[in-house]
Each structure stands twice: as structure tokens, then as C-alpha cells.
N, C-alpha and C positions, 0 to 999 in steps of 0.2 A: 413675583412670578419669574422662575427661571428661562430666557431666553434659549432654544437652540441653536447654536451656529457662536455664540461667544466666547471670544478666543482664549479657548482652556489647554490650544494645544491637540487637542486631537486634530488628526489629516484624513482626509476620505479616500474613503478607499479608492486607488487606482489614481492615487498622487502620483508627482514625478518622483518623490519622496518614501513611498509604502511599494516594495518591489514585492507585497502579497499576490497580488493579482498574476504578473509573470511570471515567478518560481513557479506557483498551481499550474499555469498553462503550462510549462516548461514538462511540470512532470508528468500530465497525464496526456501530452500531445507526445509524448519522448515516443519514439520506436525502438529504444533501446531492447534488449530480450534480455527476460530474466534468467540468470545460473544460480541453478539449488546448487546450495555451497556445502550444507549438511543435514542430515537430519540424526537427531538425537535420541537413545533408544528411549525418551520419555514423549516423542513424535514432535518435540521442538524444530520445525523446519527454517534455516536460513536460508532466503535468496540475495540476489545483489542482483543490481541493477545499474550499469556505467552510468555515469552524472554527465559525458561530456554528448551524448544524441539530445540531452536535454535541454541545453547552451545557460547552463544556471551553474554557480559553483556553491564553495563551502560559503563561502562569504554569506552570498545571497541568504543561503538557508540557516545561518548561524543570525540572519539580522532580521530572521523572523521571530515573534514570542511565542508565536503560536505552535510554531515545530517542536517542542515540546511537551504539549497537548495533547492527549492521545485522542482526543476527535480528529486532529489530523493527522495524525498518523496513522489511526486506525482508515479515515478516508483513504488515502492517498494507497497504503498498503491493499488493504482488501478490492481498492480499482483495481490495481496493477495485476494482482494475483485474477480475480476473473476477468481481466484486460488478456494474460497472458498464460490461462490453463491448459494447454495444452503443454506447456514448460511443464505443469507438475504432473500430468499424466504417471512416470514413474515411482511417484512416490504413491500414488494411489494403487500402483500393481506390484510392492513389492511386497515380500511374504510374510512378513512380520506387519501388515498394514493395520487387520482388524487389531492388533495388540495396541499399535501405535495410537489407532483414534480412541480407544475406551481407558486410555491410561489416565489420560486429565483434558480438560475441555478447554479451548481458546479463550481465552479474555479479552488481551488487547496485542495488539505486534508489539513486535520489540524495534527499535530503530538506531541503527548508526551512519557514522561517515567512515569507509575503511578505503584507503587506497584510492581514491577518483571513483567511489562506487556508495551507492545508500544500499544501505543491507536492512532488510527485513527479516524479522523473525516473527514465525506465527504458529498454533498448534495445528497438528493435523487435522483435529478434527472439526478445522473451522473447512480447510481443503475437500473433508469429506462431506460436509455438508453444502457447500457449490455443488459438487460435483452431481450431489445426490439431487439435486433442483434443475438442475443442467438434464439430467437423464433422466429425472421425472417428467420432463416438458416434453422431451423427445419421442419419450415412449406413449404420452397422453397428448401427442400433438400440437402440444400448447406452443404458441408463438414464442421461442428465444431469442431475444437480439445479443448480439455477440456485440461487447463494448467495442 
């Protein structure tokens, strides 16, 4: 019978050793504001997000395996984007919108390092479907907490 705890080398989480635990707080405690950088006429929208209100750098997130992942990337992304919707408010009002979300449907973000900034990319119409729970709650009264 195999023992747990025998030294196979894994570190528990929130070691002095495993910087998982602080990068996560870093980014979803960041006040940083997100800048749409672009959206694409296939409704591919980039935002960026500054790395330094978050006190994490590349290091940090390059010595994770999991930021690769798209569970967390898809986390961390889809917090920040309902963290900070009122940033994409314009993308929801602009006139090519209904085009933009019926072209093709969100999968997972996209993720880089650009410049001192994590950029995400995600489809609109994962944006339009917040938006649309967000104003279904509103309008049927239902209690919204704002991340």
C-alpha cells in the first residue's frame, strides 16, 4: 500500500517554493483596468491588462505549468472580463455587434505576455452572453453581485 506524503517530490500548495497561490491572488486582487486593444471583424476581442498593479511579473507566471492550461486561463480571463464590464461596454454598442457575436462562438481565451501587460483574447460572444445575464438579472430583479 502506497503511503501519502512520500517524498516523490511534490510541494503543497502555498510552499515557500510553489509561487501558485500568490500570482492567482496577484491577478484577480490587481486593480489594474482593462484596454480593448482590438476587436477583429471575426468578433475576436483583445484586452490587456498592466502586470505591474498586480506585483507578479513574467518570471512568476512563466514558473507556473499551469498558465498554459486553459482552465486557467479561461479562469483568470473570463474573472477579469466580468471583474471589469463595464470596460467592454463599447464593444457591446458598436454597430456591427449582432454580426460580430453570430460569426463564431467563444471557446477558450487566448493568452500572451506583450510589453509589461497579459493580454487576453476572447470571442464576443462569450462578452454577449455576460452581458445578456447581467441584464437578465437586472431587469427580473434577481440579485447581481458585481465581482
Amino acid at each position: 500500500m502506497n503511503q501519502i506524503g512520500n517524498d516523490d517530490g511534490a510541494q503543497p500548495v502555498g510552499s515557500s517554493h510553489d509561487p501558485t497561490p500568490r500570482v492567482v491572488a496577484g491577478l484577480l486582487r490587481s486593480r489594474a483596468e482593462p484596454l480593448i486593444s482590438s476587436v477583429s471583424a471575426t468578433g475576436d476581442v483583445r484586452f490587456a491588462i498592466p502586470i505591474r498593479p498586480s506585483k507578479i511579473t513574467r518570471a512568476d507566471l512563466l514558473s507556473l505549468p499551469m498558465v498554459r492550461c486553459h482552465s486557467f486561463v479561461d479562469f483568470v480571463g473570463e474573472y477579469l472580463l466580468r471583474k471589469h464590464m463595464r470596460f467592454f461596454e463599447p464593444v457591446v454598442l458598436r454597430g456591427d455587434y449582432p454580426q460580430l457575436v453570430r460569426g463564431h462562438s467563444h471557446q477558450h481565451f487566448g493568452f500572451w505576455w506583450d510589453d509589461g501587460a497579459l493580454v487576453f483574447q476572447c470571442h464576443a460572444s462569450l462578452i454577449h452572453e455576460i452581458f445578456n445575464k447581467e441584464l437578465k438579472g437586472i431587469l427580473t430583479h434577481e440579485s447581481v453581485e458585481n465581482i
